[in-house]
Each structure stands twice: as structure tokens, then as C-alpha cells.
C-alpha positions as CSV (number, residue, x, y, z in Angstrom):
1,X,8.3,1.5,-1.8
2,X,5.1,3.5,-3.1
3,X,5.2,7.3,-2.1
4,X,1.9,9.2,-1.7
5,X,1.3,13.0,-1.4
6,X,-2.3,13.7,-0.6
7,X,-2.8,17.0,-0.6
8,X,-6.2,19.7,0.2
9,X,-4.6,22.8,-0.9
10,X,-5.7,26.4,-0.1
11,X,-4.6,29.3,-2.4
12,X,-6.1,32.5,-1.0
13,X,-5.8,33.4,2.7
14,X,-8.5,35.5,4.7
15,X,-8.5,35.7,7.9
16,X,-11.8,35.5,10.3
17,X,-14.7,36.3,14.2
18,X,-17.5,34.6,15.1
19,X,-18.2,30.7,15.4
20,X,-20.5,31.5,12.0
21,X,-19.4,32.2,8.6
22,X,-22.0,34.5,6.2
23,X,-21.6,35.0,3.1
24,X,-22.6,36.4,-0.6
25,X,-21.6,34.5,-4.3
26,X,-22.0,36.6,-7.2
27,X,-20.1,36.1,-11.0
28,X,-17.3,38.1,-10.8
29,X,-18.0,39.4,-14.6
30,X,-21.7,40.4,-14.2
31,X,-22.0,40.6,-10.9
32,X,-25.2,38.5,-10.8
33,X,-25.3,36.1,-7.6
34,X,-25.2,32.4,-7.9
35,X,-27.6,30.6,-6.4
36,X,-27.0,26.7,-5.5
37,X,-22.9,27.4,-5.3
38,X,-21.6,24.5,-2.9
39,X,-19.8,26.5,0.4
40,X,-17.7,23.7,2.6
41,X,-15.3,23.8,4.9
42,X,-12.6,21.4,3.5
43,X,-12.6,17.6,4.5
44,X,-15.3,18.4,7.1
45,X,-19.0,17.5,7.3
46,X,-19.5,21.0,7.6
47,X,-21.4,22.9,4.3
48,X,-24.4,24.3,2.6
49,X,-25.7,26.0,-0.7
50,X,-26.4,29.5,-1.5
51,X,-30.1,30.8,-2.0
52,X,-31.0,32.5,-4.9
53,X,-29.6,35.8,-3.4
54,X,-26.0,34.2,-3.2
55,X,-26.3,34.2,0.5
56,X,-25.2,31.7,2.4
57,X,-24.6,30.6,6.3
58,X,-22.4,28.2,7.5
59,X,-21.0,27.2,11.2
60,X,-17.8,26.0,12.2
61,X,-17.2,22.8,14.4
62,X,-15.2,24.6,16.7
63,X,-12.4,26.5,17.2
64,X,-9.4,26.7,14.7
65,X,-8.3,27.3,10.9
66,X,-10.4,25.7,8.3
67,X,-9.9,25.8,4.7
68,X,-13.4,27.4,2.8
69,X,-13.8,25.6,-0.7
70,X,-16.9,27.3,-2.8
71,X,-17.9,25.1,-6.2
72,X,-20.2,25.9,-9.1
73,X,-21.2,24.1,-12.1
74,X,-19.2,26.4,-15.0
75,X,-16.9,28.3,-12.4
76,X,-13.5,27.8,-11.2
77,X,-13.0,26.3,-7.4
78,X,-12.6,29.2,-5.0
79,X,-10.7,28.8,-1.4
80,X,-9.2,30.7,1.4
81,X,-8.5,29.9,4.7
82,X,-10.4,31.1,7.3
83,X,-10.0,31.3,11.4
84,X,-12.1,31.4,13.8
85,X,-11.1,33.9,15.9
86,X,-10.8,36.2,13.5
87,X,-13.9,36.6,10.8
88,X,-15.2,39.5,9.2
89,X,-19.0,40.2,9.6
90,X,-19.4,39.0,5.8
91,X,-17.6,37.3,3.1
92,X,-18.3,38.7,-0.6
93,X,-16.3,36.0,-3.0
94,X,-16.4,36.6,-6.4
95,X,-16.7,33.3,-8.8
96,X,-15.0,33.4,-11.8
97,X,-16.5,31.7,-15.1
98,X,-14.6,28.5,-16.2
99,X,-12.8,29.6,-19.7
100,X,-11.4,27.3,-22.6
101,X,-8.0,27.4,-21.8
102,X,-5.5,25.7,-24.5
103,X,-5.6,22.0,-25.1
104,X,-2.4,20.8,-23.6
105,X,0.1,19.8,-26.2
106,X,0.3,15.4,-25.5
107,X,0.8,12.9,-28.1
108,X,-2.1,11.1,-25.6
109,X,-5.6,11.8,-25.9
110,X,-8.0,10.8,-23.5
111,X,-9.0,7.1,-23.4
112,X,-12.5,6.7,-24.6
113,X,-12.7,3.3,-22.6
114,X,-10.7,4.4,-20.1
115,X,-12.4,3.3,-16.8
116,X,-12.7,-0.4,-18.4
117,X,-8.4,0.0,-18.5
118,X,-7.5,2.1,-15.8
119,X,-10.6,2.1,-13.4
120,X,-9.1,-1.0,-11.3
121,X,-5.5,0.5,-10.7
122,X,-7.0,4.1,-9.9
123,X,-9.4,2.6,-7.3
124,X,-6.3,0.9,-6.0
125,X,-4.3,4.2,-6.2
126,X,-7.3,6.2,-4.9
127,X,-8.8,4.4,-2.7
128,X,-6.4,2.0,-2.0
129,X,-6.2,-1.6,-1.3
130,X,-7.1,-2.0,1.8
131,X,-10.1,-3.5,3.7
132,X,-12.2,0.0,3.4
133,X,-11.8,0.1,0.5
134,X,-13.6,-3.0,-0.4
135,X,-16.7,-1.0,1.0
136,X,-16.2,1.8,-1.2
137,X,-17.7,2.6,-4.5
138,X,-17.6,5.3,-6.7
139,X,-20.9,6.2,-8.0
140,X,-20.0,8.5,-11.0
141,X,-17.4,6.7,-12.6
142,X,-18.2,8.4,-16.0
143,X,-17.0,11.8,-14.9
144,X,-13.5,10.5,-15.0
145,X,-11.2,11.2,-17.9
146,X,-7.8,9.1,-18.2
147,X,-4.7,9.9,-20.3
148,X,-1.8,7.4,-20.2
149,X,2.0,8.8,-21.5
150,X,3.7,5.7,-22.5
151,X,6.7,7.4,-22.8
152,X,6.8,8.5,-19.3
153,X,5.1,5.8,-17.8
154,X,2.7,8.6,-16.2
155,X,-1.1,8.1,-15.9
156,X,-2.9,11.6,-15.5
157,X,-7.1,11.6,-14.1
158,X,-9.2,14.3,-14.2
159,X,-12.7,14.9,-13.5
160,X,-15.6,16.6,-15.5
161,X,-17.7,16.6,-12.4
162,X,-17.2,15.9,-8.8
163,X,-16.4,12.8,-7.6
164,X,-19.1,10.8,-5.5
165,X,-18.0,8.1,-3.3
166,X,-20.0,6.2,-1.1
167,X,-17.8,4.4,1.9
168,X,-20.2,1.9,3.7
169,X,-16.9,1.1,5.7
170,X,-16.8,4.1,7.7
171,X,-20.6,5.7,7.0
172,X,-19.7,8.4,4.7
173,X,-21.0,9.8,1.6
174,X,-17.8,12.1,0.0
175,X,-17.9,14.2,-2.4
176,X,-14.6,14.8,-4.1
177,X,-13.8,18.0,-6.1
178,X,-10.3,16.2,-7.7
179,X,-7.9,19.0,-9.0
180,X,-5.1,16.8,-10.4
181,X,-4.3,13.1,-10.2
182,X,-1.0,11.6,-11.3
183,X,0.5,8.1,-11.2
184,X,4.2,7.5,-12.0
185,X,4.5,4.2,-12.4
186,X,8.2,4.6,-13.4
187,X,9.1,5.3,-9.5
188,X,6.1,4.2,-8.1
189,X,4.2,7.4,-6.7
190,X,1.1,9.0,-6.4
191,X,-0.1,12.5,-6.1
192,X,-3.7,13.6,-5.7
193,X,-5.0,17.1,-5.0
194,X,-8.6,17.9,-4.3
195,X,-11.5,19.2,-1.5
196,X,-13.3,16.7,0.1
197,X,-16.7,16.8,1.6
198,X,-18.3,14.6,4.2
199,X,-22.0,13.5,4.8
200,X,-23.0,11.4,7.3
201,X,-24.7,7.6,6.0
202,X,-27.6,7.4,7.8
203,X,-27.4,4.2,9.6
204,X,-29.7,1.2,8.8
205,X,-30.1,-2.8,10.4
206,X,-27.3,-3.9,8.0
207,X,-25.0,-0.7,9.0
208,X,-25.1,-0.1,12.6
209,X,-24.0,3.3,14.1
210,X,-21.8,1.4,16.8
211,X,-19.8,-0.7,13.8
212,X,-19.2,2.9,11.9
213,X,-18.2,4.1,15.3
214,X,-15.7,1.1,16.3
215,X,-14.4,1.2,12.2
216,X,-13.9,5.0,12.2
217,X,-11.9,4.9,15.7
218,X,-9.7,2.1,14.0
219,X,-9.3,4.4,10.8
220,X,-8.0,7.6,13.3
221,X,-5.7,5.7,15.6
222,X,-2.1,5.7,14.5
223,X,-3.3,7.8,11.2
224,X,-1.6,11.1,9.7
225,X,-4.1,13.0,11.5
226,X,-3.8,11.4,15.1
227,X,-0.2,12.2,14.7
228,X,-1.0,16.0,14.0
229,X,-3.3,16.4,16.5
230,X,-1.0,14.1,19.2
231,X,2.2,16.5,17.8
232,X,0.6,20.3,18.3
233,X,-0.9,19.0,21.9
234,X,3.3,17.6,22.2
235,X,1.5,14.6,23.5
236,X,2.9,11.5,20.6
237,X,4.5,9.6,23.7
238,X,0.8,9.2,26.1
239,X,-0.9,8.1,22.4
240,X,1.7,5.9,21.1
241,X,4.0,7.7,19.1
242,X,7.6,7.5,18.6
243,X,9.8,9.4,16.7
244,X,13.4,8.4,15.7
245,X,16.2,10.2,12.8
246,X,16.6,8.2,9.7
247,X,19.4,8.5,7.7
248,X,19.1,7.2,4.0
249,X,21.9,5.1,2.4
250,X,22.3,3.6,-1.1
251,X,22.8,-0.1,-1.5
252,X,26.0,-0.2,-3.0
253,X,26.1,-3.6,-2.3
254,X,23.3,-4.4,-4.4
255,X,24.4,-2.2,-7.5
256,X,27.9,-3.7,-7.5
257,X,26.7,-7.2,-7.8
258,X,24.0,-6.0,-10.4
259,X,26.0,-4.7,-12.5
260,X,28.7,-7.4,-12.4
261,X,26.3,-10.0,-13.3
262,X,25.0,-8.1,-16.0
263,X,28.5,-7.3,-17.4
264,X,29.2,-11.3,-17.2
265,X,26.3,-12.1,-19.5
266,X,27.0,-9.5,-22.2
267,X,30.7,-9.9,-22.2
268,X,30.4,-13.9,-23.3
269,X,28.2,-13.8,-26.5
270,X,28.9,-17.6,-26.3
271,X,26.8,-18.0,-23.3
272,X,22.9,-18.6,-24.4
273,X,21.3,-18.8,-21.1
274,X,19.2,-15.4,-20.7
275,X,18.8,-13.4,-17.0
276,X,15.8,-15.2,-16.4
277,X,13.5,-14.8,-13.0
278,X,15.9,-17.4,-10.9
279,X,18.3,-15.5,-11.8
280,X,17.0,-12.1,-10.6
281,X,15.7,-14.0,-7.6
282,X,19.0,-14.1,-6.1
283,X,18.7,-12.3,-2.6
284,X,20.8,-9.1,-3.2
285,X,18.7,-8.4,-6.0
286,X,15.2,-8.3,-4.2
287,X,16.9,-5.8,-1.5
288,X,16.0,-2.1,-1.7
289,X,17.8,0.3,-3.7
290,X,18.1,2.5,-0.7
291,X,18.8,1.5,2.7
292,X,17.4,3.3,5.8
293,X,19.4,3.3,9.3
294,X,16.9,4.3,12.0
295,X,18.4,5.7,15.5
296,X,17.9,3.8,18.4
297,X,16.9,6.2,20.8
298,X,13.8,8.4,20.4
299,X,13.9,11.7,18.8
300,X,13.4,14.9,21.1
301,X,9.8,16.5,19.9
302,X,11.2,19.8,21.1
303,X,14.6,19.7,18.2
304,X,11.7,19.4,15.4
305,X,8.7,21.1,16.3
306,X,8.2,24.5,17.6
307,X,5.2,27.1,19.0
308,X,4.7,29.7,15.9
309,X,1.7,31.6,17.7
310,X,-1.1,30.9,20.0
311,X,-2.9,28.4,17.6
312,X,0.3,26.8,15.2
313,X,3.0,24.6,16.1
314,X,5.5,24.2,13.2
315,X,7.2,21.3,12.0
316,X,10.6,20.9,10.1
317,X,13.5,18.1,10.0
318,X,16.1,17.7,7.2
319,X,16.2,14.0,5.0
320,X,13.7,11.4,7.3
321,X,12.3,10.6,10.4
322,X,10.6,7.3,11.4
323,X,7.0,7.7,12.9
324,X,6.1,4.3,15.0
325,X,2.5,4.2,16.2
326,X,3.3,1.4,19.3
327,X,-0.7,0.7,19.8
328,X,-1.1,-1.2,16.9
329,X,0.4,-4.2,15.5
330,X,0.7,-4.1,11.5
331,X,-2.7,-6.1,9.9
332,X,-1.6,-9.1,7.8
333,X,-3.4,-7.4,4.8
334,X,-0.4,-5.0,5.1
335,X,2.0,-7.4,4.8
336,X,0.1,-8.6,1.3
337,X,0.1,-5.3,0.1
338,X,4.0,-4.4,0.6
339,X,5.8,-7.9,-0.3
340,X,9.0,-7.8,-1.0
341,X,9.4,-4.1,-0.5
342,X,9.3,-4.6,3.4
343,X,12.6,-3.5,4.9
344,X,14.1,-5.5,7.5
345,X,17.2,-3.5,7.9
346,X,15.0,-1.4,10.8
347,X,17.4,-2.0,14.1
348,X,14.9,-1.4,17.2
349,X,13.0,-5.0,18.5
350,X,9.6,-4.1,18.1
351,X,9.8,-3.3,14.1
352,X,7.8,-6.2,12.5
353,X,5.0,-5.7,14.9
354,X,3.9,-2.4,15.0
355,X,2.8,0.6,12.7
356,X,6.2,2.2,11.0
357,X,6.1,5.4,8.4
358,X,8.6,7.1,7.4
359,X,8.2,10.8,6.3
360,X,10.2,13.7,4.7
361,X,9.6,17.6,4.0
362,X,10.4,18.1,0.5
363,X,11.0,22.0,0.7
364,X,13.2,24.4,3.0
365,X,10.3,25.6,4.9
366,X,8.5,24.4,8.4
367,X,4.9,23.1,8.1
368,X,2.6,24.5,10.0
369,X,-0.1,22.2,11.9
370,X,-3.2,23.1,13.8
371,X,-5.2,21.9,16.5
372,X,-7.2,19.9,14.3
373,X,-5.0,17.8,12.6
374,X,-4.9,20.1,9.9
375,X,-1.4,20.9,8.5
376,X,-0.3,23.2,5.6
377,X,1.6,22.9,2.8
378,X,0.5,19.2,2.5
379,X,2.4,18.9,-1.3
380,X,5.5,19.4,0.7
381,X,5.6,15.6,2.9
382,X,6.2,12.9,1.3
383,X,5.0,9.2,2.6
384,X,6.4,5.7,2.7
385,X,6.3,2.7,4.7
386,X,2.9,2.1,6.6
387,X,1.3,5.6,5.7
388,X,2.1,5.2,2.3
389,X,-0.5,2.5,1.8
390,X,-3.2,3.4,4.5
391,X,-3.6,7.3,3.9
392,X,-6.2,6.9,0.8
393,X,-9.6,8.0,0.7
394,X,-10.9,4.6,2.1
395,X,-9.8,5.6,5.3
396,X,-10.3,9.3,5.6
397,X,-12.2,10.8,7.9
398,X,-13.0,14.2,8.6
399,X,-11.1,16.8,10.6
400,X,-14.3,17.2,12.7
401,X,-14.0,13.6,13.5
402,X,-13.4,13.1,17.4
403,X,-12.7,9.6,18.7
404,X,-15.0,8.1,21.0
């Protein structure tokens, strides 16, 4: 089963006073401002550009932590994380100059063709293959340079440009600065870093506000964000949630057999018929490698999460738990999309109806979520089940998104 870590990292950390950000750009070598720097607040539709002075303005949504994310043609991305109860009266960020760092040692170069070869599985991967994303379209497809290790089995994107992506699905325009963008098709995961930045589709006869509205509300619910947000307000029961311990087993059974068949056909040279696909179709060789046991009673919210301060709950479990979004029942394109890998072994009744993730922390330390859905260090959960193939950029939507 694919797993996915999106992530929207933030590397520096300032802390914030007013419901306004200002701000000044300049080179950090010559000091010289930069005018027409992008200044965004991180997978918002919050942003603006700097004036020929460097100086910039920019408002919050509302209250909380943001991430800032400043972008110039020829300079390196700049972030920090700012709050809004606690800002400085101005911000003076230095940009430094992009330099030629040394070309990474790879028996791969980048594909010239490579969107004609990879383009279709990195929209999958990216965008996924859901409904959304049949709505989606990225405009700039040119910026996108693709390197493929045959070795490893690891396909590696990167961007000389932001990404533009127009999503007629859910009435956004995004702008994506992509950081790093790896595919491992060896164990079937995906990992994409980057800053997103919303604008708003202006709506049109063919693209009614009311449809964006009814499509973006089916995005939210039961999402990675509605959990977040549901989680710090310890409200997951009222909007559907349930949370249950998983404990991961291998299939012993499965490897046994495997490997007993196997060590049938090469101990009798004699014998000329070949594993073929009937053969591998027996049932204990299309179960899962791993197993999953899911508790029957609910989790307690209070064992996992905890208050770190006024504005940050934290979040930390050891190996899985099981996240069930009850208000939902699983779309038959899902069932496309996962095939065999759907696990059946999932002991409470209402498990082939309704939305079922499972997630783990990868590290030793609690993540930290905020009032808006936003949650820090996103490298360090890990996705699969339902989540795993519905969290892509089809189906994001800004953390200044409220349901309606």
C-alpha cells in the first residue's frame, strides 16, 4: 500500500504582533532591495510582492502560526514561522543569491524527453488519481526536470521554475515552489516537499461559485486537515472521527508458503512448467506482506494528544493508529485505485464503508498542531490506507479554507 509524506517545511523560526506583517527584502551580499520578491503565507491565499524599495505588506487571515515563504527569481527560498500574537514592528530578511553548487555525482542525467516518459505517472503521483485531479492541469510542464536511477528504482523531479497548476475542480490557481520530489517505486512511496500558494479562479457560467463551494466542502471533510483542526479543538467524535491502536504483524503465513513453492520449482530441474501468473494468483500470495490488527474499542484522544501552550496541542503515539472518518462512505473510484491492496483483515462492522487511514510518527518526538490545521514536522507522519491516495495536490485546499 502506497505511503505519502507531503510535507510544507519551515526552517527558520521568528516569532510575531499585529494582525499585519511589514516587511523589507534586500540581497544579503549587496544589500540592494529586491523588488517583485513573492511574500506568502504558506498554503494560504494570503500574499503579495515587494515594491521597488523591498517593502512589502501582508495581512494574516486570522489568528494563529503561519509559515512565511519569500521567493525570487536567482535567490534561494526564505521561511520562518511567524505568530500572530507575537510580531515585531518589521521584518528585514536578507535573500541570499542562488550559487552553483556541485553537480551531484549520478550515473543518471536528466531526461531530455522526460515529461513525454514520466509526465503521466508524476501527475498521478502529484496530483493523484482521483476525480480532481482530472480538472487539473499543469501549465508549465517545461520547468520540470526528471532523473530516473534504475538501479534504485527511484525517480527524482525538480523544478527550474515554480510550478503552476490550474485546478478547475476546486477554483484554484496554485502556485507550487517544489523543493524535492522523489518516487520509490521499489516500496511504493512518495515524498514531496514544497510552498504552495493559492489564488482564487474567478468564477464564470461554466464554473459556478456554489459547485466550487459544494466540491471544496467535499475535499475538507474527512481530510488530514479536518482531522487537525477536529483534534486541537478535541472535537474528532461530534465531526466524525474515530481513533483506534493498530498493531502491525507480518504475514508469516504468506512468506512460508512463498517460499515453499519457490523451493519446489527450483529443487526439480525436471519440472518445465514456469511460476506463471495462475500460479502467483493463488490467494495467499495476493495477501499483504504485513497484517494490521485494529482495536475494537475507540482510542482515548486524551492518552495521545496533549495541551503544549495556549495555541498548540501535541500529538505522539508509538507504531499505528487507525483514523475512521464515519461521515463518509469510501467512493467507488477508491476502490479502483487500491485493488488488491485493500485489507480486509480490519475487525470493526463498518470497515468497507467508510473512510479508513492509517498513520504513523516516524521520529521520537510529538507533533505539534495548531488551530488551523496546520501541524509541524509534516516529514515525520507517514500515510496509508485512504489518506494515502486522497492527500495530493488535487484536493488541497488552503489553511484559510472554512467550510460553509
Amino acid at each position: 500500500m502506497k505511503k505519502v509524506i507531503s510535507c510544507l517545511i519551515c526552517v527558520v523560526y521568528i516569532q510575531t504582533i499585529f494582525a499585519q506583517i511589514t516587511g523589507r527584502i534586500i540581497d544579503a551580499y549587496n544589500q540592494y532591495p529586491v523588488n517583485g520578491a513573492s511574500v506568502f503565507l504558506n498554503k494560504t491565499t494570503k500574499g503579495t510582492v515587494t515594491n521597488r524599495d523591498g517593502n512589502f505588506q501582508l495581512s494574516l487571515p486570522e489568528e494563529g502560526r503561519f509559515h512565511l515563504v519569500v521567493s525570487a527569481p536567482g535567490y534561494e527560498i526564505y521561511t520562518a514561522t511567524i505568530q500572530s500574537n507575537k510580531l515585531p514592528s518589521k521584518l528585514d530578511i536578507n535573500l541570499r543569491p542562488k550559487t552553483n553548487e556541485p553537480v551531484e555525482v549520478s550515473s543518471e542525467s536528466y531526461e531530455k524527453n522526460g515529461w513525454v516518459k514520466w509526465g503521466r505517472t508524476f501527475r498521478e503521483a502529484f496530483l493523484g488519481s482521483v476525480e480532481e485531479a482530472k480538472r487539473c492541469r499543469i501549465v508549465n510542464p517545461e520547468v520540470l526536470n526528471f532523473r530516473f536511477n534504475n538501479k534504485s528504482r527511484i525517480l527524482k523531479v525538480t523544478t527550474s521554475a515554480p510550478l503552476k497548476i490550474q485546478n478547475r475542480a476546486l477554483g484554484y490557481n496554485v502556485i507550487f515552489h517544489l523543493e524535492e520530489f522523489i518516487l520509490d517505486f521499489s516500496v511504493d512511496y512518495v515524498l514531496y516537499i514544497g510552498y504552495p500558494f493559492f489564488e482564487e479562479i474567478k468564477s464564470d457560467p461554466s464554473n459556478r461559485s456554489d459547485t466550487w463551494t459544494q466540491n471544496r466542502a467535499y475535499a475538507y471533510d474527512g481530510s488530514v486537515m479536518h482531522f487537525m483542526r477536529a483534534l486541537y479543538r478535541n472535537q474528532l467524535e461530534e465531526e466524525g472521527f474515530e481513533i483506534r491502536k493498530v498493531t502491525m504483524i507480518p504475514n508469516s503465513n504468506k512468506e512460508v508458503k512463498k517460499a515453499t513453492a519457490q523451493g519446489f520449482l527450483i529443487k526439480n530441474d525436471f519440472v518445465t512448467l514456469q511460476p506463471s501468473f495462475a500460479f502467483y494468483s493463488t490467494p495467499f500470495l495476493l495477501e499483504p506482506d504485513s497484517l494490521y490488527i485494529a482495536s475494537s474499542s475507540l482510542f482515548n484522544l486524551n492518552s495521545i494528544a496533549f495541551s503544549v501552550d495556549s495555541t498548540t496541542r501535541g500529538l505522539y503515539f508509538d507504531d499505528y493508529i487507525e483514523v475512521n472518518y464515519t461521515k463518509r462512505v469510501e467512493p467507488i473510484v477508491y476502490w479502483q485505485t487500491i485493488g488488491l491492496n485493500f485489507n480486509s483483515s480490519i475487525n470493526h462492522p463498518d470497515a468497507e464503508k467508510t473512510l479508513l487511514s492509517k498513520i504513523r510518527i516516524k521520529g521520537d518526538k510529538p507533533i505539534h498542531v495548531f488551530s488551523n490545521g496546520i501541524f509541524n514536522d509534516q516529514r515525520d507522519i507517514v500515510y496509508s490506507g485512504f489518506w494515502s491516495n486522497y492527500e495530493v495536490i488535487s484536493r488541497m485546499l488552503p489553511y484559510d479554507y472554512k467550510r460553509k
